[in-house]
ZASEZA-628820 format. One record per residue (C-alpha): x, y, z. Coordinates in Angstrom, 2 decimals. Example, Ala and Ser with C-alpha at 12.3 -4.5 7.8 and 13.67 -1.06 7.14 Angstrom:
% ZASEZA-628820
@east->12.30; north->-4.50; up->7.80
@east->13.67; north->-1.06; up->7.14
END
This chain:
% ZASEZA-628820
@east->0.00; north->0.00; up->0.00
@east->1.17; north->3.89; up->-0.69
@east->0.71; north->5.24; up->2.50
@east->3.03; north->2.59; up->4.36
@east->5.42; north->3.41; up->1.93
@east->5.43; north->6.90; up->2.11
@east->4.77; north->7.13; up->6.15
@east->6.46; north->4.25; up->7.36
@east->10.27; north->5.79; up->6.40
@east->8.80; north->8.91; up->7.36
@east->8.18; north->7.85; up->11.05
@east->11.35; north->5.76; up->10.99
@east->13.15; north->9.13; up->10.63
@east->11.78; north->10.63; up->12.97
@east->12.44; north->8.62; up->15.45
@east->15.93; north->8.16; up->14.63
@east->16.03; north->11.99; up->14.74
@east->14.67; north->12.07; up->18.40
@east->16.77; north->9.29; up->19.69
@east->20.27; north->11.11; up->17.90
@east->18.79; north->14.30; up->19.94
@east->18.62; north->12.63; up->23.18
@east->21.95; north->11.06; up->23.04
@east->23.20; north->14.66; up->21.85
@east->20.91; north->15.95; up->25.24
@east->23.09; north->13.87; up->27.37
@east->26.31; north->13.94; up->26.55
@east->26.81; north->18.00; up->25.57
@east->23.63; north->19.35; up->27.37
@east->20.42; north->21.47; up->25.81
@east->21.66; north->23.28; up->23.29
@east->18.62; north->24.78; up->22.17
@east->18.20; north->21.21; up->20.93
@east->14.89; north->20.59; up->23.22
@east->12.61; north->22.46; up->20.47
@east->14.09; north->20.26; up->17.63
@east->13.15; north->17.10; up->19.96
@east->9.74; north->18.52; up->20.25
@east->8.99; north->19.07; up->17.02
@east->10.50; north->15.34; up->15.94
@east->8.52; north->13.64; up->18.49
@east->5.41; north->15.39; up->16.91
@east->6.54; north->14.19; up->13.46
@east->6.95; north->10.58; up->14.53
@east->2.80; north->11.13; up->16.60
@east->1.89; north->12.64; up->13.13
@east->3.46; north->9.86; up->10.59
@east->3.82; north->7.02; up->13.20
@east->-0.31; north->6.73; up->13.48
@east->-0.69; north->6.35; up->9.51
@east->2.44; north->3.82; up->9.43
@east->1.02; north->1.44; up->11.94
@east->-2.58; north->2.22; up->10.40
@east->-1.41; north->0.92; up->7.01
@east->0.57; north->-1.55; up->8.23
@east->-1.88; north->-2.98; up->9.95
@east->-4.00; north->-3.25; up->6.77
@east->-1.16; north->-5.06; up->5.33
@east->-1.82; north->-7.63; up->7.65
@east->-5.48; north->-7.78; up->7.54
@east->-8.06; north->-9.24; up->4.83
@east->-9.86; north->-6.64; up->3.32
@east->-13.56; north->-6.21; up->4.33
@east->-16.93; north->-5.24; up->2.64
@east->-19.60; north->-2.95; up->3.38
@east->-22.65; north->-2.26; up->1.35
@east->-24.87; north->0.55; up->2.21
@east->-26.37; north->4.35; up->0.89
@east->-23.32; north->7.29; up->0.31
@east->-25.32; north->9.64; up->2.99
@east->-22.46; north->12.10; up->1.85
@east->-19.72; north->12.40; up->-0.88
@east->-16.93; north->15.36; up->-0.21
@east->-13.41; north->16.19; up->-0.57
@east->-10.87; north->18.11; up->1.01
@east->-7.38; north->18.58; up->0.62
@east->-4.90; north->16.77; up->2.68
@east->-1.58; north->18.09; up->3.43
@east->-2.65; north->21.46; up->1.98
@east->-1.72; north->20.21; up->-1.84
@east->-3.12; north->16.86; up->-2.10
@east->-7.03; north->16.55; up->-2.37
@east->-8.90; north->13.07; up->-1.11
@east->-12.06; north->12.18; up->-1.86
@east->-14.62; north->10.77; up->0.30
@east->-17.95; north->8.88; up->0.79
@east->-19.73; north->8.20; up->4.54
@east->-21.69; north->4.83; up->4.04
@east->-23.25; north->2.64; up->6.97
@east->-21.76; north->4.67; up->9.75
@east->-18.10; north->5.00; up->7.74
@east->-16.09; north->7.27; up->6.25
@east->-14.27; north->5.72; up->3.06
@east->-11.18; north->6.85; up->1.28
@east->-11.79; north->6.54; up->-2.31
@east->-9.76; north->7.35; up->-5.96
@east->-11.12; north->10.15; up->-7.70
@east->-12.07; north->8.22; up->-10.58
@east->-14.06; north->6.37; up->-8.43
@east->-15.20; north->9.42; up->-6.69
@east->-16.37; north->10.81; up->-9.95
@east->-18.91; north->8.11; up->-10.55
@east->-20.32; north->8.24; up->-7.04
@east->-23.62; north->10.11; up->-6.17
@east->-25.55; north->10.69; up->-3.22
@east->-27.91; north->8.09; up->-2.41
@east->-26.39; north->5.00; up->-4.28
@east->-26.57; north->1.92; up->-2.73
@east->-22.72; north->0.67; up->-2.94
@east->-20.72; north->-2.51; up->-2.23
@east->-17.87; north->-1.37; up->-1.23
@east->-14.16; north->-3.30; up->-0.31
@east->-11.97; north->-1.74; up->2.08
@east->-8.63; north->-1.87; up->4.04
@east->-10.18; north->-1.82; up->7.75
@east->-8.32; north->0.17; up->9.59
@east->-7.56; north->3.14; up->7.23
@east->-10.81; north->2.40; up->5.21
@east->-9.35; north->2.94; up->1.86
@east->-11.38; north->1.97; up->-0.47
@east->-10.02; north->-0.91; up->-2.78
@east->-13.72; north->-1.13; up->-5.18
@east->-17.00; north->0.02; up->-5.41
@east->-19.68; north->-1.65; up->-7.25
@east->-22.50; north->0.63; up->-7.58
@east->-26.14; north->-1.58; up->-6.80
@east->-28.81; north->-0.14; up->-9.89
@east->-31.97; north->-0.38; up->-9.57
END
């Protein structure tokens, strides 16, 4: 999956950062270092959540959920990239924007997802 890809390294960094920090902490003392430890320890929070999230989904069998899109938006993420999402039986669902395109309110959808970042893997649209 992308986002273990891109996170997991991420959060691996960050940590790495925060432990060179603390040895640098002890042996020469806070060198205005403290702020830099601060804001790598909210880096590795930040990344470390969505790495263990996706790598959990790695793990798991993906799971289906079939139900009405009560809502369809999107927003953008990181302040450059947009997502696009549908809430469906109580769920919010990552989906592609191709996917997203086809979507409208009030379709009854099967939908197959990673559980625990509920990115959405298909969606087979129920007609009437």
């Amino acid at each position: 999956m992308r986002t273990a890809a891109v996170f997991t390294p991420l959060f691996l960094l960050s940590l790495a950062g925060i432990v060179a920090v603390i040895v640098n902490l002890v042996l020469e003392g806070p060198g205005g270092l403290i702020v830099t430890a601060v804001l790598l320890a909210v880096a590795a929070f930040l990344t470390g959540h969505q790495a263990i999230q996706s790598l959990r989904d790695l793990l798991s069998s993906p799971r289906e959920t079939a139900g009405a899109i009560r809502r369809r938006w999107s927003r953008a993420d990181l302040l450059v990239i947009r997502s696009y999402y549908i809430y469906v039986e109580g769920g919010v669902y990552k989906v592609d924007p191709f996917i997203y395109l086809e979507l409208k309110e009030g379709d009854f959808v099967a939908i197959r997802h990673y559980p625990h970042t509920n990115t959405v893997i298909s969606v087979e649209v129920q007609r009437e």
